[in-house]
C-alpha positions in Angstrom: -2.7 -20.3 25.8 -1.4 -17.6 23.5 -3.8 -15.3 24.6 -3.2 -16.0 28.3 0.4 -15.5 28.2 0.1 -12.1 25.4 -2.0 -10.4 28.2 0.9 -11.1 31.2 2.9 -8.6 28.9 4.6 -6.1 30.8 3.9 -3.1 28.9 5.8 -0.7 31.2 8.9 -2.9 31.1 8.3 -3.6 27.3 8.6 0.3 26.6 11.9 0.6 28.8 13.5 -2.1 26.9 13.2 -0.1 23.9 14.6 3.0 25.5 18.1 4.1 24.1 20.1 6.3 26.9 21.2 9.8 26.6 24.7 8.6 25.9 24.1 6.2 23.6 22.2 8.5 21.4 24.9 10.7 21.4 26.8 8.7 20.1 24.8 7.1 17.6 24.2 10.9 16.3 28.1 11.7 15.9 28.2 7.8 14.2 24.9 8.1 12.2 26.6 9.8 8.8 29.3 7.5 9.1 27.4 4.4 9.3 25.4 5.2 6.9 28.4 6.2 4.1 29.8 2.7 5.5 26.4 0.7 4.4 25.9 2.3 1.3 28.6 0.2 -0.6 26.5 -2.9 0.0 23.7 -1.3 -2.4 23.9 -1.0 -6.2 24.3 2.5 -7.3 20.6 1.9 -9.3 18.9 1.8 -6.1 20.1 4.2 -4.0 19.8 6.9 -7.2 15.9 5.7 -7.4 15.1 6.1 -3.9 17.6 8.5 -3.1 17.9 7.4 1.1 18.4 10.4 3.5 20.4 7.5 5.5 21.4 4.0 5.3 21.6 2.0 8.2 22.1 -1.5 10.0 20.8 -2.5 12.7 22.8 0.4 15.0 22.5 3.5 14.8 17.8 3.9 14.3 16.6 3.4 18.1 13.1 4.5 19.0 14.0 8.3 20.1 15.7 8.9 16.8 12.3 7.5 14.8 10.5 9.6 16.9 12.2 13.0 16.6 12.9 11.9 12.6 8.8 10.8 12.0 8.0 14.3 13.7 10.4 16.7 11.9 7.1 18.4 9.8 4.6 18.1 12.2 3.6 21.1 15.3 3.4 17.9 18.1 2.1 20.2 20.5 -1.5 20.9 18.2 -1.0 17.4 16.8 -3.7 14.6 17.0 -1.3 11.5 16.8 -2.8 7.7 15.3 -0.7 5.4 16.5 -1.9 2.1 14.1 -1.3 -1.0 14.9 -0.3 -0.5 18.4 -1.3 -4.4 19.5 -0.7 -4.4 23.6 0.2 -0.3 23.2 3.3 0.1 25.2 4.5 2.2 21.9 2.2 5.0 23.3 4.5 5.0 25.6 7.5 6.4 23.7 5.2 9.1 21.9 3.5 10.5 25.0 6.7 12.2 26.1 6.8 14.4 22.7 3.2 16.4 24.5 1.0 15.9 21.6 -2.7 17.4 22.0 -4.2 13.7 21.7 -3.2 10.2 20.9 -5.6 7.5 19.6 -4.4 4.0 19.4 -6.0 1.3 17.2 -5.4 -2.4 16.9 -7.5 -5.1 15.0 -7.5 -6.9 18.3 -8.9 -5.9 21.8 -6.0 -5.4 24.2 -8.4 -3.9 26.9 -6.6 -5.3 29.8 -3.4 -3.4 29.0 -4.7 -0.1 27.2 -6.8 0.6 30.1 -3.7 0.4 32.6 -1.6 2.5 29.9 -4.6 5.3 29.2 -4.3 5.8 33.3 -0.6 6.0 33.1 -0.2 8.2 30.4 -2.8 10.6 31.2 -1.4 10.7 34.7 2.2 11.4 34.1 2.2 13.1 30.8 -1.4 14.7 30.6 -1.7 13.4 27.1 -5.4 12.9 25.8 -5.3 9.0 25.2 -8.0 7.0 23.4 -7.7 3.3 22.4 -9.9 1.4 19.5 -10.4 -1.8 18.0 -10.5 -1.0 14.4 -9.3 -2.7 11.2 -6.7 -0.5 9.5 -9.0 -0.4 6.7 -11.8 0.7 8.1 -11.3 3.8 10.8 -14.5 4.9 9.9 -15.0 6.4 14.1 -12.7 9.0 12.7 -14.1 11.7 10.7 -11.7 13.0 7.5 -8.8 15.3 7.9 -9.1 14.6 11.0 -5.2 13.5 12.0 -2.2 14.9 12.3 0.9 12.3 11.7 -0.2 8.5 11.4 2.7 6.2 12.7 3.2 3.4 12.9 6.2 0.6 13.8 6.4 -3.6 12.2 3.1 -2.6 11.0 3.2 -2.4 6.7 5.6 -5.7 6.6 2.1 -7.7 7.9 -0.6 -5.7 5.4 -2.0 -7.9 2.8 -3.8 -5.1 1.8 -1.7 -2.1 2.0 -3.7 -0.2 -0.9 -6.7 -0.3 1.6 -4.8 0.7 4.9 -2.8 3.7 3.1 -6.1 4.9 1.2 -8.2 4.9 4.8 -4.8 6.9 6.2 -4.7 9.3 3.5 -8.1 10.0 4.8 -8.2 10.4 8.0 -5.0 13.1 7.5 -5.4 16.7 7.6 -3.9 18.0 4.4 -0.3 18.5 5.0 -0.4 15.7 7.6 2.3 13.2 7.5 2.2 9.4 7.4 5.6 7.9 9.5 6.1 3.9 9.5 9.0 2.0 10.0 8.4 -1.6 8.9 10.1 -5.0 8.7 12.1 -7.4 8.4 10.7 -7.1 4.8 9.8 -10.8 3.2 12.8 -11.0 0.7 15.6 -10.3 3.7 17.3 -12.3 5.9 14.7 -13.5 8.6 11.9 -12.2 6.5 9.1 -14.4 7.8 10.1 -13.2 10.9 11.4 -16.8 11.9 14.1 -18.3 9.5 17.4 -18.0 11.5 16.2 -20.5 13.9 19.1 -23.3 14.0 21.7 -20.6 12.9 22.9 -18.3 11.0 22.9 -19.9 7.7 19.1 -20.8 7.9 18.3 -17.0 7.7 16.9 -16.9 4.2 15.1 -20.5 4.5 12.0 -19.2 3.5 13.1 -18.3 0.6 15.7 -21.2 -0.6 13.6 -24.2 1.0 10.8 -25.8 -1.1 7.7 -26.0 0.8 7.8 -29.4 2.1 11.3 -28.9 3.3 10.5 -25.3 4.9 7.5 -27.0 6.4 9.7 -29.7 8.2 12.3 -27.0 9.4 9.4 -24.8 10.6 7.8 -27.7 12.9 11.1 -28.3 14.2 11.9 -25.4 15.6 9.1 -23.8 16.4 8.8 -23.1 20.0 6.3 -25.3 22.6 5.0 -22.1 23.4 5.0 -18.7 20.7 3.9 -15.5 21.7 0.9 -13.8 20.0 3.0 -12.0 17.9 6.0 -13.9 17.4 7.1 -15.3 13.7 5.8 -18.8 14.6 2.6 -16.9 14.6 2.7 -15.1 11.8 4.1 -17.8 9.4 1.0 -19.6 10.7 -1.5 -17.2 9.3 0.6 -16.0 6.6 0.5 -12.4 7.7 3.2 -10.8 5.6 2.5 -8.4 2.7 5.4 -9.6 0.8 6.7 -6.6 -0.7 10.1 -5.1 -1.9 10.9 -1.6 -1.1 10.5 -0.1 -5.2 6.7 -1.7 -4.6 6.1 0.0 -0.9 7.3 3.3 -2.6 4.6 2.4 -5.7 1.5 1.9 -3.3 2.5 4.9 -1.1 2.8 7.3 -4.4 -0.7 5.5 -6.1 -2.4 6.2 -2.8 -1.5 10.1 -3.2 1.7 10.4 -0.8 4.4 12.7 -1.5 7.9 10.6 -0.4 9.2 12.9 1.8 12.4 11.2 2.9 13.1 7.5 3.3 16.1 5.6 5.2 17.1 2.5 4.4 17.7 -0.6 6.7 20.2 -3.4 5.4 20.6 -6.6 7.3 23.3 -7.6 8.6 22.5 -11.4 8.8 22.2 -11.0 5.3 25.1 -9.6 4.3 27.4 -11.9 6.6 25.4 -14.5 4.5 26.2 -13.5 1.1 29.7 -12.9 1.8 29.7 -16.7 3.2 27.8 -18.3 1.3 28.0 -16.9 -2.3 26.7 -19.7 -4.3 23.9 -19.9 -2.4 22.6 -16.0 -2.6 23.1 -16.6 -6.4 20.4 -19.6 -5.9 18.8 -16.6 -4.5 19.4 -14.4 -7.1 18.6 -16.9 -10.1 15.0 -18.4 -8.5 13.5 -14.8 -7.8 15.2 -13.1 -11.0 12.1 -10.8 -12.4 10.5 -10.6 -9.0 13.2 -8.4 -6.9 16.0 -7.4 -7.0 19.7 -8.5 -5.4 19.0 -5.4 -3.1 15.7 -6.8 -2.0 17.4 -9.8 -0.3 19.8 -6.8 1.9 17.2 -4.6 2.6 15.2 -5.6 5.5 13.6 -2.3 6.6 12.3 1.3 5.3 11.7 4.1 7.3 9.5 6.2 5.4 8.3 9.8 6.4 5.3 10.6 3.6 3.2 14.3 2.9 -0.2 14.1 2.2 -0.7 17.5 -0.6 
Protein backbone atom coordinates (compact mmCIF):
# COMPACT_ATOMS: atom_id res chain seq x y z
CA UNK A 1 0.00 0.00 0.00
CA UNK A 2 2.96 2.36 0.80
CA UNK A 3 4.55 1.62 -2.17
CA UNK A 4 1.38 2.06 -4.33
CA UNK A 5 0.58 5.35 -3.10
CA UNK A 6 4.76 6.71 -2.95
CA UNK A 7 4.75 6.04 -6.75
CA UNK A 8 1.33 8.29 -7.43
CA UNK A 9 3.83 11.20 -6.29
CA UNK A 10 3.61 14.10 -8.42
CA UNK A 11 7.09 14.89 -8.76
CA UNK A 12 6.53 17.92 -11.05
CA UNK A 13 3.99 19.41 -8.57
CA UNK A 14 6.26 18.26 -5.59
CA UNK A 15 9.31 20.46 -7.07
CA UNK A 16 6.90 23.58 -7.52
CA UNK A 17 5.77 23.42 -3.99
CA UNK A 18 9.22 23.91 -2.97
CA UNK A 19 9.69 26.94 -5.29
CA UNK A 20 10.11 30.35 -3.43
CA UNK A 21 9.05 33.41 -5.83
CA UNK A 22 11.15 36.11 -7.05
CA UNK A 23 9.61 38.46 -4.50
CA UNK A 24 9.74 36.53 -1.78
CA UNK A 25 13.44 35.86 -2.12
CA UNK A 26 13.90 39.35 -2.23
CA UNK A 27 12.79 39.86 0.54
CA UNK A 28 14.14 37.02 2.53
CA UNK A 29 17.67 38.41 1.21
CA UNK A 30 17.14 42.12 2.66
CA UNK A 31 15.66 40.08 6.03
CA UNK A 32 18.26 37.26 6.05
CA UNK A 33 21.05 39.35 8.33
CA UNK A 34 18.40 40.38 10.44
CA UNK A 35 16.90 37.16 11.14
CA UNK A 36 19.77 35.70 11.72
CA UNK A 37 21.17 38.52 14.51
CA UNK A 38 17.45 38.00 15.92
CA UNK A 39 18.04 33.95 16.43
CA UNK A 40 21.32 34.18 17.65
CA UNK A 41 20.28 35.21 21.29
CA UNK A 42 18.52 31.81 21.64
CA UNK A 43 22.10 30.15 21.43
CA UNK A 44 24.76 30.17 24.22
CA UNK A 45 27.76 32.22 23.32
CA UNK A 46 29.92 28.69 23.66
CA UNK A 47 28.29 27.36 20.68
CA UNK A 48 28.07 29.81 18.29
CA UNK A 49 32.16 30.75 19.11
CA UNK A 50 32.80 26.75 18.36
CA UNK A 51 31.02 26.59 15.24
CA UNK A 52 31.19 30.04 14.33
CA UNK A 53 27.59 30.04 11.87
CA UNK A 54 27.85 32.28 8.74
CA UNK A 55 23.89 32.59 9.52
CA UNK A 56 21.31 31.59 12.02
CA UNK A 57 18.02 30.89 10.99
CA UNK A 58 14.38 29.67 11.69
CA UNK A 59 12.35 28.27 9.65
CA UNK A 60 12.01 31.59 7.19
CA UNK A 61 14.33 33.03 5.56
CA UNK A 62 16.58 29.19 3.91
CA UNK A 63 14.18 28.22 0.86
CA UNK A 64 15.51 25.91 -1.77
CA UNK A 65 17.00 28.71 -4.29
CA UNK A 66 18.97 30.22 -1.51
CA UNK A 67 20.59 26.50 -0.58
CA UNK A 68 21.16 26.21 -4.00
CA UNK A 69 23.09 29.39 -4.95
CA UNK A 70 24.68 29.11 -1.06
CA UNK A 71 25.77 24.94 -1.70
CA UNK A 72 27.32 26.23 -5.13
CA UNK A 73 29.25 29.41 -4.13
CA UNK A 74 32.92 27.35 -4.77
CA UNK A 75 32.05 25.23 -7.41
CA UNK A 76 32.26 26.23 -11.71
CA UNK A 77 28.34 24.62 -12.15
CA UNK A 78 28.76 24.91 -15.72
CA UNK A 79 31.98 22.08 -15.83
CA UNK A 80 30.45 20.50 -12.70
CA UNK A 81 29.37 16.76 -12.40
CA UNK A 82 26.59 17.18 -9.63
CA UNK A 83 25.65 13.80 -7.12
CA UNK A 84 22.56 14.51 -5.95
CA UNK A 85 22.35 11.53 -2.84
CA UNK A 86 19.62 10.46 -1.60
CA UNK A 87 17.24 11.82 -4.12
CA UNK A 88 14.33 9.04 -3.23
CA UNK A 89 11.34 9.87 -6.03
CA UNK A 90 14.04 12.77 -7.53
CA UNK A 91 11.82 15.78 -8.02
CA UNK A 92 15.07 17.66 -6.17
CA UNK A 93 16.79 17.19 -9.65
CA UNK A 94 14.49 19.37 -10.42
CA UNK A 95 15.61 22.53 -8.64
CA UNK A 96 19.38 21.87 -9.60
CA UNK A 97 18.86 21.40 -13.28
CA UNK A 98 18.18 25.11 -13.77
CA UNK A 99 21.78 26.05 -12.38
CA UNK A 100 23.20 24.15 -16.19
CA UNK A 101 25.57 21.78 -14.70
CA UNK A 102 27.57 19.51 -17.30
CA UNK A 103 25.90 16.25 -15.68
CA UNK A 104 23.70 15.18 -12.78
CA UNK A 105 23.61 11.65 -11.35
CA UNK A 106 21.01 10.81 -8.83
CA UNK A 107 21.22 7.84 -6.39
CA UNK A 108 18.81 6.39 -3.97
CA UNK A 109 18.91 3.06 -1.94
CA UNK A 110 15.54 2.40 -3.45
CA UNK A 111 14.45 2.02 -7.14
CA UNK A 112 12.15 4.87 -8.07
CA UNK A 113 12.20 3.86 -11.88
CA UNK A 114 8.67 4.90 -12.53
CA UNK A 115 9.37 8.56 -11.70
CA UNK A 116 13.22 9.04 -12.55
CA UNK A 117 12.50 7.91 -15.99
CA UNK A 118 9.66 10.61 -16.48
CA UNK A 119 12.09 13.23 -14.76
CA UNK A 120 15.46 12.08 -16.91
CA UNK A 121 12.99 12.99 -20.11
CA UNK A 122 11.92 16.16 -18.66
CA UNK A 123 15.07 17.47 -17.62
CA UNK A 124 17.02 16.56 -20.52
CA UNK A 125 14.28 18.08 -22.67
CA UNK A 126 13.85 21.47 -21.10
CA UNK A 127 17.22 22.06 -19.53
CA UNK A 128 19.70 19.89 -21.69
CA UNK A 129 21.22 18.63 -18.52
CA UNK A 130 23.00 15.13 -18.78
CA UNK A 131 20.81 13.13 -16.23
CA UNK A 132 21.55 9.64 -14.88
CA UNK A 133 19.69 7.90 -11.97
CA UNK A 134 21.12 4.82 -9.78
CA UNK A 135 20.18 2.53 -7.07
CA UNK A 136 23.14 2.63 -4.86
CA UNK A 137 23.69 2.50 -1.13
CA UNK A 138 25.41 5.71 0.02
CA UNK A 139 28.12 3.62 1.12
CA UNK A 140 28.86 1.90 -1.59
CA UNK A 141 28.95 4.14 -5.10
CA UNK A 142 31.38 1.93 -6.32
CA UNK A 143 29.84 2.64 -10.41
CA UNK A 144 31.65 5.87 -9.80
CA UNK A 145 35.24 5.93 -10.28
CA UNK A 146 37.41 8.38 -7.69
CA UNK A 147 37.67 12.05 -8.08
CA UNK A 148 35.24 11.68 -10.13
CA UNK A 149 32.50 14.55 -8.76
CA UNK A 150 32.17 17.85 -8.49
CA UNK A 151 29.76 19.09 -5.47
CA UNK A 152 27.83 16.10 -3.66
CA UNK A 153 24.39 17.44 -2.20
CA UNK A 154 22.25 16.37 -0.63
CA UNK A 155 18.82 17.59 1.37
CA UNK A 156 16.92 15.42 4.86
CA UNK A 157 19.57 13.05 3.99
CA UNK A 158 22.45 12.91 7.08
CA UNK A 159 19.61 13.19 9.86
CA UNK A 160 18.56 9.31 8.60
CA UNK A 161 22.50 7.89 8.25
CA UNK A 162 23.26 5.32 10.84
CA UNK A 163 26.38 5.17 9.34
CA UNK A 164 27.52 8.49 8.40
CA UNK A 165 31.42 7.60 8.74
CA UNK A 166 30.75 5.23 5.83
CA UNK A 167 28.53 7.56 3.57
CA UNK A 168 31.04 10.71 4.09
CA UNK A 169 34.23 8.35 3.58
CA UNK A 170 32.60 6.93 0.06
CA UNK A 171 31.78 10.95 -0.64
CA UNK A 172 35.21 12.07 0.06
CA UNK A 173 35.94 9.61 -2.61
CA UNK A 174 34.10 10.05 -5.26
CA UNK A 175 35.12 14.17 -5.10
CA UNK A 176 37.60 15.65 -7.29
CA UNK A 177 40.03 17.35 -4.96
CA UNK A 178 38.76 20.70 -4.21
CA UNK A 179 35.23 19.44 -4.69
CA UNK A 180 32.62 20.38 -2.17
CA UNK A 181 30.29 18.28 -0.15
CA UNK A 182 26.70 20.53 0.46
CA UNK A 183 23.87 18.91 2.79
CA UNK A 184 21.23 20.34 4.59
CA UNK A 185 19.78 17.94 7.05
CA UNK A 186 17.09 17.61 9.73
CA UNK A 187 14.97 17.98 12.00
CA UNK A 188 18.08 16.65 13.98
CA UNK A 189 16.96 13.77 16.85
CA UNK A 190 17.43 16.08 20.01
CA UNK A 191 14.95 19.00 18.44
CA UNK A 192 11.57 19.58 18.53
CA UNK A 193 9.89 17.00 16.21
CA UNK A 194 13.11 15.10 15.91
CA UNK A 195 11.80 11.69 15.00
CA UNK A 196 10.16 13.43 12.40
CA UNK A 197 6.72 12.70 14.12
CA UNK A 198 6.27 14.04 17.86
CA UNK A 199 4.02 17.11 17.49
CA UNK A 200 1.21 15.06 16.52
CA UNK A 201 -1.73 16.01 19.10
CA UNK A 202 -0.10 19.52 19.49
CA UNK A 203 2.27 21.64 20.20
CA UNK A 204 3.36 20.50 23.58
CA UNK A 205 3.99 16.83 22.36
CA UNK A 206 6.95 18.15 20.16
CA UNK A 207 9.79 16.72 22.10
CA UNK A 208 7.80 13.30 23.16
CA UNK A 209 10.36 11.32 21.94
CA UNK A 210 12.55 12.46 24.08
CA UNK A 211 10.53 13.07 27.51
CA UNK A 212 8.16 9.82 27.13
CA UNK A 213 9.51 6.48 28.40
CA UNK A 214 9.19 3.85 25.85
CA UNK A 215 6.02 2.28 26.78
CA UNK A 216 4.34 5.60 26.94
CA UNK A 217 5.93 6.93 23.58
CA UNK A 218 4.90 3.63 22.10
CA UNK A 219 1.13 4.27 23.11
CA UNK A 220 1.29 7.92 21.79
CA UNK A 221 2.85 6.69 18.57
CA UNK A 222 0.07 4.01 17.78
CA UNK A 223 -2.42 6.64 18.52
CA UNK A 224 -1.67 8.98 16.19
CA UNK A 225 -0.18 7.42 13.57
CA UNK A 226 -2.01 7.83 10.39
CA UNK A 227 -4.24 4.79 8.65
CA UNK A 228 -2.22 5.42 5.79
CA UNK A 229 1.78 7.00 6.09
CA UNK A 230 3.62 7.79 3.12
CA UNK A 231 6.96 6.06 2.35
CA UNK A 232 8.77 8.54 3.75
CA UNK A 233 6.86 10.06 6.36
CA UNK A 234 7.95 10.05 10.24
CA UNK A 235 5.48 7.09 10.93
CA UNK A 236 7.88 5.37 8.68
CA UNK A 237 10.89 6.26 9.86
CA UNK A 238 10.24 5.80 13.63
CA UNK A 239 9.16 2.32 12.37
CA UNK A 240 12.59 1.40 11.18
CA UNK A 241 14.42 3.52 13.34
CA UNK A 242 16.09 5.43 10.58
CA UNK A 243 17.66 8.42 12.33
CA UNK A 244 21.39 8.84 12.97
CA UNK A 245 20.89 10.52 16.14
CA UNK A 246 23.35 13.06 16.22
CA UNK A 247 23.98 16.63 17.65
CA UNK A 248 25.55 19.24 15.53
CA UNK A 249 29.38 19.34 17.63
CA UNK A 250 29.22 15.28 16.47
CA UNK A 251 28.12 16.01 12.65
CA UNK A 252 30.99 18.56 12.59
CA UNK A 253 33.44 15.66 14.30
CA UNK A 254 32.59 12.90 11.47
CA UNK A 255 32.80 15.52 8.74
CA UNK A 256 36.47 16.75 9.98
CA UNK A 257 37.56 12.71 10.82
CA UNK A 258 36.49 11.90 7.36
CA UNK A 259 39.08 14.65 5.89
CA UNK A 260 36.48 17.71 5.22
CA UNK A 261 37.52 21.19 5.67
CA UNK A 262 34.20 23.12 7.29
CA UNK A 263 33.84 25.62 4.96
CA UNK A 264 30.87 27.57 6.32
CA UNK A 265 27.89 26.18 8.22
CA UNK A 266 24.36 27.90 9.06
CA UNK A 267 22.44 27.02 11.71
CA UNK A 268 18.66 26.11 11.88
CA UNK A 269 16.79 26.71 15.37
CA UNK A 270 13.27 25.48 15.88
CA UNK A 271 10.77 27.38 16.51
CA UNK A 272 8.46 24.72 18.00
CA UNK A 273 11.09 24.37 20.28
CA UNK A 274 11.67 27.52 21.49
CA UNK A 275 7.88 28.43 21.85
CA UNK A 276 8.22 25.22 24.08
CA UNK A 277 10.85 26.19 26.34
CA UNK A 278 9.56 29.47 26.94
CA UNK A 279 6.12 27.61 27.88
CA UNK A 280 6.92 25.00 29.44
CA UNK A 281 10.20 25.63 31.45
CA UNK A 282 10.12 22.92 33.85
CA UNK A 283 9.69 20.55 31.48
CA UNK A 284 12.91 21.46 29.03
CA UNK A 285 14.80 21.29 32.33
CA UNK A 286 13.43 17.51 32.48
CA UNK A 287 15.08 17.79 29.18
CA UNK A 288 18.02 19.22 30.18
CA UNK A 289 18.62 17.00 33.44
CA UNK A 290 17.85 13.31 31.58
CA UNK A 291 20.31 14.03 28.64
CA UNK A 292 22.95 16.07 30.80
CA UNK A 293 26.47 14.54 29.39
CA UNK A 294 24.91 13.51 26.03
CA UNK A 295 24.01 17.14 24.43
CA UNK A 296 23.80 20.03 25.08
CA UNK A 297 20.77 22.74 25.93
CA UNK A 298 21.49 23.97 22.29
CA UNK A 299 21.00 20.56 20.87
CA UNK A 300 17.29 20.53 21.94
CA UNK A 301 16.96 24.27 19.67
CA UNK A 302 18.91 23.26 16.92
CA UNK A 303 17.02 21.28 14.42
CA UNK A 304 19.00 21.79 11.22
CA UNK A 305 22.72 22.38 9.78
CA UNK A 306 23.47 23.58 6.60
CA UNK A 307 26.85 22.61 5.96
CA UNK A 308 29.03 23.56 2.86
CA UNK A 309 32.48 21.21 3.28
CA UNK A 310 36.14 21.33 0.99
CA UNK A 311 37.64 18.32 0.30
CA UNK A 312 41.91 19.44 0.34
Amino acid sequence: MMEKTFFKNDWLKEAEKHRCGVVKQFAYTLARPWLSRSNRRHLSPSLLSAHKPSLVLGARGIPVEFRRKWAIRRTPIQDATILIQGTGTGWEVLTWAPLKPHAIIATDLFDFQDSWSEIKQYVEGRYRVQTEFRQAPLEDHSFLPDGSIDLCASDAVFEHCQDLPSVLRESFRVLKPGGVLYASYGPMWYAACGDHFSGRGGSDTVYNHLLLDADAYRRYFQEHLASEEDFQSGGRYVELDLFSKLTTDQYVRYFTDAGFLVDEIILIVSVPGIEFKERNPDRFGQLVEKYAGICVPDDFLIVGNCVRLLKP
